[in-house]
C-alpha positions in Angstrom: 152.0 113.2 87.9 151.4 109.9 86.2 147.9 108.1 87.0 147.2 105.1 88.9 147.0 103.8 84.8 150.4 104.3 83.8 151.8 102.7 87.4 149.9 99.8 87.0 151.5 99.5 83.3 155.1 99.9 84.4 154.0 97.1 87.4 153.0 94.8 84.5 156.8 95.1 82.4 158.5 94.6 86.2 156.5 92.3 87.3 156.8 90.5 84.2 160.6 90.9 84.1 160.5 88.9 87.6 158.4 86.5 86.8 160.0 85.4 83.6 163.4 85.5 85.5 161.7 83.1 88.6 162.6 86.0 90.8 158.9 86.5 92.3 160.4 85.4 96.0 161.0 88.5 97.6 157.3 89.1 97.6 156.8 87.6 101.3 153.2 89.4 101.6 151.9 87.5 98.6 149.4 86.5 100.1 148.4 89.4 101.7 148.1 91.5 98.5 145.2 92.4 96.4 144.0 89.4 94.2 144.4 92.5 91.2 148.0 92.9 91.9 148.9 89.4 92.2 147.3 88.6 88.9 149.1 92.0 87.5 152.4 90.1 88.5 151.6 86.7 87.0 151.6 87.9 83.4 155.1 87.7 83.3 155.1 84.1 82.7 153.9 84.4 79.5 156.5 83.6 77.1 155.7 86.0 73.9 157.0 84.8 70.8 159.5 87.7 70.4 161.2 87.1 73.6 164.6 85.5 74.1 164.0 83.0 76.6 165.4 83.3 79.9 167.4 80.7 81.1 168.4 81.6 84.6 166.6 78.8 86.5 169.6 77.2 88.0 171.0 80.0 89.6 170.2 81.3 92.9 167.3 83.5 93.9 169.5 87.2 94.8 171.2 86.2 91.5 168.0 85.5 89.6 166.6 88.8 91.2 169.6 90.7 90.1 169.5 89.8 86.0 165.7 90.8 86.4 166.3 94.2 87.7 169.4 94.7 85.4 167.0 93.6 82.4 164.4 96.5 84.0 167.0 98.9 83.5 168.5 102.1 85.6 165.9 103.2 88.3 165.6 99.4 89.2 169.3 98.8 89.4 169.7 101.4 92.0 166.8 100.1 93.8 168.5 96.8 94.0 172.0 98.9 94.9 169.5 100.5 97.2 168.0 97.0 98.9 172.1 96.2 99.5 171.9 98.5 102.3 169.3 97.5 104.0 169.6 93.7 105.3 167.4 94.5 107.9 164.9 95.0 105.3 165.7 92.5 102.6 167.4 89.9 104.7 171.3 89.0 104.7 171.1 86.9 102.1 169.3 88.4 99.9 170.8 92.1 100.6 174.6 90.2 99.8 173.3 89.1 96.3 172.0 92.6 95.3 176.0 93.8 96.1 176.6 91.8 93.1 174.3 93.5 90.9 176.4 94.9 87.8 175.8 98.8 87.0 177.6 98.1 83.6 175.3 99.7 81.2 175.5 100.6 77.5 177.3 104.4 77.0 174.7 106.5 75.2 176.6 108.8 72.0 179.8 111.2 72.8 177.9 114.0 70.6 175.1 113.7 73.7 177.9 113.9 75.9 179.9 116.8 74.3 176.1 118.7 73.7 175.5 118.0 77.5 178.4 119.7 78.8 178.4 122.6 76.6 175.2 123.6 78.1 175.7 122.5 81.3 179.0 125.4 81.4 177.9 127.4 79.4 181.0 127.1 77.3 181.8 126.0 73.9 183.3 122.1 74.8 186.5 122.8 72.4 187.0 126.2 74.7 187.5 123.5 77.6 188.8 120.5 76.6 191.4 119.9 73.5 190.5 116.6 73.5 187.2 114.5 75.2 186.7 110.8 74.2 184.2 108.4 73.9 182.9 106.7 77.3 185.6 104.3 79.2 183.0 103.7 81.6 178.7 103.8 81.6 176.9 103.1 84.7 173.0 103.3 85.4 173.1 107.2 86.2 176.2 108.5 84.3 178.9 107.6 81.8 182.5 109.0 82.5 185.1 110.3 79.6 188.9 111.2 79.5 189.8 114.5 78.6 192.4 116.9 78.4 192.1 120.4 79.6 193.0 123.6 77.6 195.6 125.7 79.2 194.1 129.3 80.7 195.6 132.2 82.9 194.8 130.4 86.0 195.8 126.5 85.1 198.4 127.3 82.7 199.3 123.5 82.0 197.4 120.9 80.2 195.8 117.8 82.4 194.3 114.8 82.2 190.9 114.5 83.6 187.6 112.4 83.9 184.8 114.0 83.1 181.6 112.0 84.6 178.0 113.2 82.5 174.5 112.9 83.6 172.6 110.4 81.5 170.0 112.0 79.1 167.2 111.9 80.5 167.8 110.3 83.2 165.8 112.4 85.8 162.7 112.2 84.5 163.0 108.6 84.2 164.0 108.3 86.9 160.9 110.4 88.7 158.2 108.2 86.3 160.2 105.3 88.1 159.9 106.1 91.3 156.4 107.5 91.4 155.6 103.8 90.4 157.1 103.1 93.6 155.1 105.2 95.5 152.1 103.9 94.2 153.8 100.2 94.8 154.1 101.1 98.4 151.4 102.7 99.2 148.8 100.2 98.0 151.1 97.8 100.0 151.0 99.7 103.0 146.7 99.9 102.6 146.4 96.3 101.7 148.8 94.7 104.1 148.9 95.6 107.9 152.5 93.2 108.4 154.3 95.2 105.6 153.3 98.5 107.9 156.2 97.1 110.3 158.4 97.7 107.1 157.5 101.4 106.3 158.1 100.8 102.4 156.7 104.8 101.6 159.3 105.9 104.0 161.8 103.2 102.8 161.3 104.3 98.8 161.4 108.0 100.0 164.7 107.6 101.2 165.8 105.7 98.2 164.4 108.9 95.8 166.2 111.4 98.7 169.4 109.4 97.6 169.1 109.4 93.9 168.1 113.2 93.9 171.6 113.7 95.5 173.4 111.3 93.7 171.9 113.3 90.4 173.4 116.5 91.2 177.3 116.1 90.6 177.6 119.6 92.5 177.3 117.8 95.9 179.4 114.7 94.8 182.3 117.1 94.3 181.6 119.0 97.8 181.4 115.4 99.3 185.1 114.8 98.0 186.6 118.2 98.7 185.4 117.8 102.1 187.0 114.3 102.6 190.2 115.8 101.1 190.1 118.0 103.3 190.2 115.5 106.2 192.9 113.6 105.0 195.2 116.1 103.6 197.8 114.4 106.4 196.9 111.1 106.0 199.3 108.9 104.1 198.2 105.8 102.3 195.0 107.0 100.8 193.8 110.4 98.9 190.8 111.2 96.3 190.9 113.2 93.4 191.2 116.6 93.4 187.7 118.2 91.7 187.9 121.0 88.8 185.7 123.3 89.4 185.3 125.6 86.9 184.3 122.5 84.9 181.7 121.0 87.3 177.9 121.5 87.1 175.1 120.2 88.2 174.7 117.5 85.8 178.6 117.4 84.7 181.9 116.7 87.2 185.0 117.0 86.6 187.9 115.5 88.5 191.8 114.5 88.0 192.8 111.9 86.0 193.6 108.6 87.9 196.1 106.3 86.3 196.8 103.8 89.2 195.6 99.5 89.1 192.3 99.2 89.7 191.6 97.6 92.9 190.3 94.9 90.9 192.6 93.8 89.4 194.6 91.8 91.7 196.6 90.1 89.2 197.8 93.6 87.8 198.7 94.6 91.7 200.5 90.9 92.3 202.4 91.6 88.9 203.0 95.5 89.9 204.7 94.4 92.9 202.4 96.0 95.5 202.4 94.6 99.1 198.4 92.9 99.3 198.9 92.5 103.0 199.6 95.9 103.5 197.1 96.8 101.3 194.4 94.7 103.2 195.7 96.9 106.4 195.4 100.1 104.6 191.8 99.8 103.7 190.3 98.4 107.2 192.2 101.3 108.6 191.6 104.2 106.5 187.5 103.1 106.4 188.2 103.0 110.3 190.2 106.4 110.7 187.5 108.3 108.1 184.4 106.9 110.4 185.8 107.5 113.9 187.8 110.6 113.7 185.8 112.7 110.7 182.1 111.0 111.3 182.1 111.5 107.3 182.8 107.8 105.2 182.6 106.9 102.0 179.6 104.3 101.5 180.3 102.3 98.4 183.9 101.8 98.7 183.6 98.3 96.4 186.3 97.3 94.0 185.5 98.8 91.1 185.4 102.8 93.0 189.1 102.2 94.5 192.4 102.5 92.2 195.7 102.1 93.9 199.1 104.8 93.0 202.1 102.9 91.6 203.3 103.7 95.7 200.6 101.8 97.3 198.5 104.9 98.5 194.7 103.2 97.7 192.2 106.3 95.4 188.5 106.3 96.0 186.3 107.4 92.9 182.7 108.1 93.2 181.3 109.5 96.2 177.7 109.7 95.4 176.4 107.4 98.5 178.3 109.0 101.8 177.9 108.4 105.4 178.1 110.1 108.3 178.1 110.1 112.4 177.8 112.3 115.3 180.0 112.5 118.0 177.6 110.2 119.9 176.9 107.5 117.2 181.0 107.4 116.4 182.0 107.2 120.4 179.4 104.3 120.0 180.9 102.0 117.0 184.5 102.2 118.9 183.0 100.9 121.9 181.2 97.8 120.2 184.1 97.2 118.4 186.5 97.4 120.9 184.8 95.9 123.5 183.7 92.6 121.5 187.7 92.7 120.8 188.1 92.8 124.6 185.3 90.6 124.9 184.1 93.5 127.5 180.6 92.3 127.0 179.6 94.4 129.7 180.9 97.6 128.8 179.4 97.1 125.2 176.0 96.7 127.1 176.1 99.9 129.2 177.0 101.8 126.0 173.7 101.0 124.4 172.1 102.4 127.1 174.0 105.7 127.5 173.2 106.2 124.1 169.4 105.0 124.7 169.2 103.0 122.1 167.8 100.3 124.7 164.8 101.2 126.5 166.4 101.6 130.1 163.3 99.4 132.1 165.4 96.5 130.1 168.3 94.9 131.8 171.8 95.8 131.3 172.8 91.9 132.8 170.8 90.3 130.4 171.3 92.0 127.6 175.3 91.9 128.1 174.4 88.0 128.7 173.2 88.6 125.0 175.9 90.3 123.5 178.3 87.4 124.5 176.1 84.9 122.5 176.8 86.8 119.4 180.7 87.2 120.4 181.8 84.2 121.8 181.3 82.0 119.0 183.8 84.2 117.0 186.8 83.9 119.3 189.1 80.6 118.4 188.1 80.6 114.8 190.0 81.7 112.2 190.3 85.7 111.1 189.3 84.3 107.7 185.6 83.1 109.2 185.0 86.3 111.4 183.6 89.1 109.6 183.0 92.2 111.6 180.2 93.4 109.3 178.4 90.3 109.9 178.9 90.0 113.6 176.8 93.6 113.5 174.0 92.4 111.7 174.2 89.4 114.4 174.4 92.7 117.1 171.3 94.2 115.6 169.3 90.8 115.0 169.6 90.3 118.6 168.8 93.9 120.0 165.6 93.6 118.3 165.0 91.6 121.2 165.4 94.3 123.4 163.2 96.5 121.2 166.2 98.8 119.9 164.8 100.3 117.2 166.4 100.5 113.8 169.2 102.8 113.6 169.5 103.3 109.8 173.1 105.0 109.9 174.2 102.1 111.9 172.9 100.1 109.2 174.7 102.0 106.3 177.9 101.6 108.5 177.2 98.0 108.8 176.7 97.4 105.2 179.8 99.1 104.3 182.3 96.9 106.6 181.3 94.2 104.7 182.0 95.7 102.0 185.4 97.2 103.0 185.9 93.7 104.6 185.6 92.2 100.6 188.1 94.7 99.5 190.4 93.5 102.2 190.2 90.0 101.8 190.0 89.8 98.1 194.0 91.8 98.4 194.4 88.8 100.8 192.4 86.2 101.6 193.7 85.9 104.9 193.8 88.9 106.2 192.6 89.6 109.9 190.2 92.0 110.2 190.4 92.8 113.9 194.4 93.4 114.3 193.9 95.8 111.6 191.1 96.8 113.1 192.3 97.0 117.2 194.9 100.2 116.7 192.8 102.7 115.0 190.1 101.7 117.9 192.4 101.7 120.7 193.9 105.2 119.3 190.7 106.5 119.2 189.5 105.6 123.0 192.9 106.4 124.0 192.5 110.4 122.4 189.0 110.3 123.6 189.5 109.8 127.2 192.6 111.9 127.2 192.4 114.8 129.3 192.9 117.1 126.1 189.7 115.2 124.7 187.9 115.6 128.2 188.6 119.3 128.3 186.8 119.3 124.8 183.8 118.3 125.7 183.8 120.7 129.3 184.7 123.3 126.9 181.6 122.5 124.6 179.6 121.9 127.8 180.1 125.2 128.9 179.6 126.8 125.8 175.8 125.0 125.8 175.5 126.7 128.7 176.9 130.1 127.9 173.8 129.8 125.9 171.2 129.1 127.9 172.1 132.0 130.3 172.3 134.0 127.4 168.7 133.1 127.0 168.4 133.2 131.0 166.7 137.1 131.0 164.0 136.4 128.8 162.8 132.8 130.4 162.8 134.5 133.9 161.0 137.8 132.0 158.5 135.1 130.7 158.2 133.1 133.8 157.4 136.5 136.1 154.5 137.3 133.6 153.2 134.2 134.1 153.7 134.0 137.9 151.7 137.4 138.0 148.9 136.0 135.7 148.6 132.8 138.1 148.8 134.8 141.1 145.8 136.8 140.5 143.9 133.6 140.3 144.9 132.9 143.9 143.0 134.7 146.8 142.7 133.7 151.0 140.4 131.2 149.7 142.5 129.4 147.0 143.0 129.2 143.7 140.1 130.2 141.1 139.0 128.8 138.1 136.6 128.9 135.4 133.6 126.8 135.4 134.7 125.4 132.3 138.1 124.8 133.3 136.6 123.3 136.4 134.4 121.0 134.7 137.4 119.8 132.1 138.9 118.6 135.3 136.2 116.5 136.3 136.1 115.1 133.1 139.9 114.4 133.2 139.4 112.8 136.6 136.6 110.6 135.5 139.1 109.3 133.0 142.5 109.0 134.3 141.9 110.1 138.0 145.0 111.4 139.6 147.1 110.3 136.6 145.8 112.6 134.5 148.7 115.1 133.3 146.5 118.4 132.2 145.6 117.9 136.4 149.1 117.3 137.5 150.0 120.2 135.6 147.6 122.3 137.2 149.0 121.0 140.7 152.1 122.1 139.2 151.2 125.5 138.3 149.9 126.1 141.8 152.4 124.7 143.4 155.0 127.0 141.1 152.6 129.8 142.3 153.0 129.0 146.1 156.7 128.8 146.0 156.9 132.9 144.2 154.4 134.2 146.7 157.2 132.8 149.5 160.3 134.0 148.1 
């Protein structure tokens, strides 16, 4: 573990890096931190002689931001990726400028790469691959490589793959990285009681949960067996299928794609694909994978989507994934299909069955708030109406009726805009809610089928198949304790020890007739009472 030393180094080079890029403004509790710190973060407007100057002045601040953490290298590029997904956090604005932030990164030597896998399976590379070339593609955490495979007993023909490596590396930079940020938010959290309302040690341990998973390639390829498993029916949309004799933990190998990427509109427009249908296909699949599988792939961008010379759209990289219960999905078709309804009501009524309003609020006025957000959207063109955007607009307002932060609604909101890009960069007109209105209204109308309704008695009474399983042993429990209580009780009452009595008194002296430990006393007696009658 690094000392507080080496942190406050690495804070010099970052804050420097921000400083010299103008791209100080996210610090909102300036003010509020420790005069040290600040002065820390001020050395970066030093211009040392062997320093290309920056000249990023004229752009905006999440731009400016962005080229600073690029310049800062890996961990701080996924901590702006990171900050994407949290608007609530960062702010819209700045949140949409950190999408934008390029994971294009130099590819480190193929002899790395080739040494790499060789250990990593334990195989000499040539026994696996008859050819493996240099990088086609280098992001912050891995670099991916075209290869062939060699022919064996069990995969008798030769195929194309991608084979995505682990940076050298990486990890422990990674770890040195983010214990910075640990000590970053901790002596944030000491100094500053507003940034408490933020939670930045919980929000950077979330960030280093992510990156620990997105690290081990093992769990990227069970993430995309599992969705292709989900949509082995589905038409329109697939994922690579994963090799896994030649997956490891810092090594993954999957099928070759050869289709456009989803880019490249111009290539599509020139291929002949249908961008309408296109824009359709991605709304709806997003919608299908969230509502009916609860499992989602979160960083479904551009650049991780190719599309089949038949149209069928191919996600790549599923390192960031999302998912929902039962509850939470049963909950996004009802907001969505009640502000297409404009059933302001009903999308009230739902927050409260899933208590994520406090019930002493009021369902009238908070429906009476919903419509603020929708009503505004209806007579403007599809082209102005986001759905992504009109959650953030749901969330700003239910912090009004203290709804606390759902971070898997947040994730979901953040990836509709997203998805929302993709469909309106295959065409710019494209309208989001009729793509949108039958997967939700096929999904309410299976869920309050009677098929669907019989489901959940059937799962009801399985939860309670349970608890009389457990039935014998709480009533076993429950006599044992009747028997200890009723020897307490005589003709006179119940007896207790002095010092129980004089805890009590105490309690009374405090809370009075409030106090619980004496209403659970009254309870117990009570409980005793009813045993000695039956």
């Amino acid at each position: 573990m690094a000392g507080p030393l080496s942190h406050i180094t690495r804070l010099v080079r970052a804050g420097r890096a921000l400083a010299r890029h103008d791209a100080l403004f996210p610090l909102e509790l300036r003010g509020e931190l420790p005069p040290a710190l600040l002065m820390l973060l001020s050395l970066g407007k030093i211009q040392m002689p062997w320093e290309s100057k920056v000249s990023d002045s004229d752009l905006a601040p999440p731009q400016r931001l962005a080229n600073a953490l690029a310049e800062l290298g890996p961990s701080y590029i996924k901590l702006g990726q990171f900050l994407a997904t949290r608007p609530d956090i960062v702010g819209d604005e700045l949140a949409q400028g950190m999408r934008q932030l390029q994971d294009n990164l130099p590819p480190f030597p193929t002899h790395e790469a080739r040494a790499i896998v060789e250990l990593e399976l334990n195989r000499p590379l040539d026994f696996l691959f008859s050819s493996f070339s240099d990088a086609v593609a280098a992001a912050s955490i891995a670099q991916v490589h075209r290869a062939t495979t060699v022919p064996d007993v069990n995969d008798p023909e030769p195929r194309d793959v991608a084979v995505k490596v682990l940076r050298p590396n990486v990890e422990a930079r990674f770890r040195n990285d983010l214990d910075s940020f640990f000590f970053v938010a901790r002596t944030v959290e000491r100094y500053s009681e507003t940034s408490r309302r933020l939670k930045p040690v919980e929000i950077v341990q979330t960030l280093a949960d992510s990156v620990a998973m997105e690290m081990d390639f093992r769990l990227e390829a069970a993430a995309m067996s599992e969705m292709g498993e989900n949509i082995a029916r589905d038409k329109g949309f697939r994922v690579p299928k994963v090799d896994w004799d030649r997956t490891a933990h810092h090594v993954l190998t999957l099928e070759w794609v050869d289709g456009i990427a989803a880019s490249d509109r111009d290539a599509l427009v020139a291929a002949g694909h249908d961008m309408k249908a296109l824009g359709t296909r991605v709304i709806q699949s997003f919608l299908t994978h969230a509502l009916r599988d609860g499992f989602f792939h979160a960083d479904m961008h551009q650049g991780n989507l190719f599309v089949d010379p038949d149209g069928t759209l191919v996600a790549v990289d599923f390192g960031i994934m999302g998912r929902l219960d039962a509850h939470q999905r049963r909950m996004m078709a009802e907001i969505l299909y009640g502000f297409v309804k404009r059933d302001y009501r009903r999308v009230a009524e739902m927050h409260f069955l899933a208590g994520y309003v406090p019930p002493n609020k009021s369902v009238d006025a908070f429906a009476q708030a919903l419509r603020s957000v929708g009503e505004p959207i209806f007579g403007r063109t599809a082209r102005d109406v986001s759905m992504g955007r009109l959650l953030a607009q749901l969330f700003q307002v239910t912090e009004q009726f203290e709804m606390k932060t759902r971070p898997e609604l947040i994730l979901l909101q953040k990836t509709m805009v997203v998805i929302e890009g993709v469909a309106r960069h295959f065409d710019p007109d494209h309208n989001i809610w009729e793509s949108a209105e039958p997967v939700l209204k096929e999904w309410m109308t299976t869920q309050l089928a009677p098929e669907a309704r019989l489901g959940d008695v059937a799962e009801g009474a399985a939860q309670l198949g349970r608890l009389a399983g457990n039935l014998p042993d709480f009533l076993a429990r429950a006599e044992r304790t009747a028997r200890l209580l009723s020897d307490s009780v005589d003709e006179q009452g119940l007896k207790l020890h002095p010092s129980s009595t004089e805890a009590l008194a105490r309690a009374q002296g405090n809370r009075s007739w409030a106090s619980p430990a004496l209403w659970a006393i009254i309870g117990a007696f009570v409980a005793v009472l009813a045993i000695k009658l039956l």
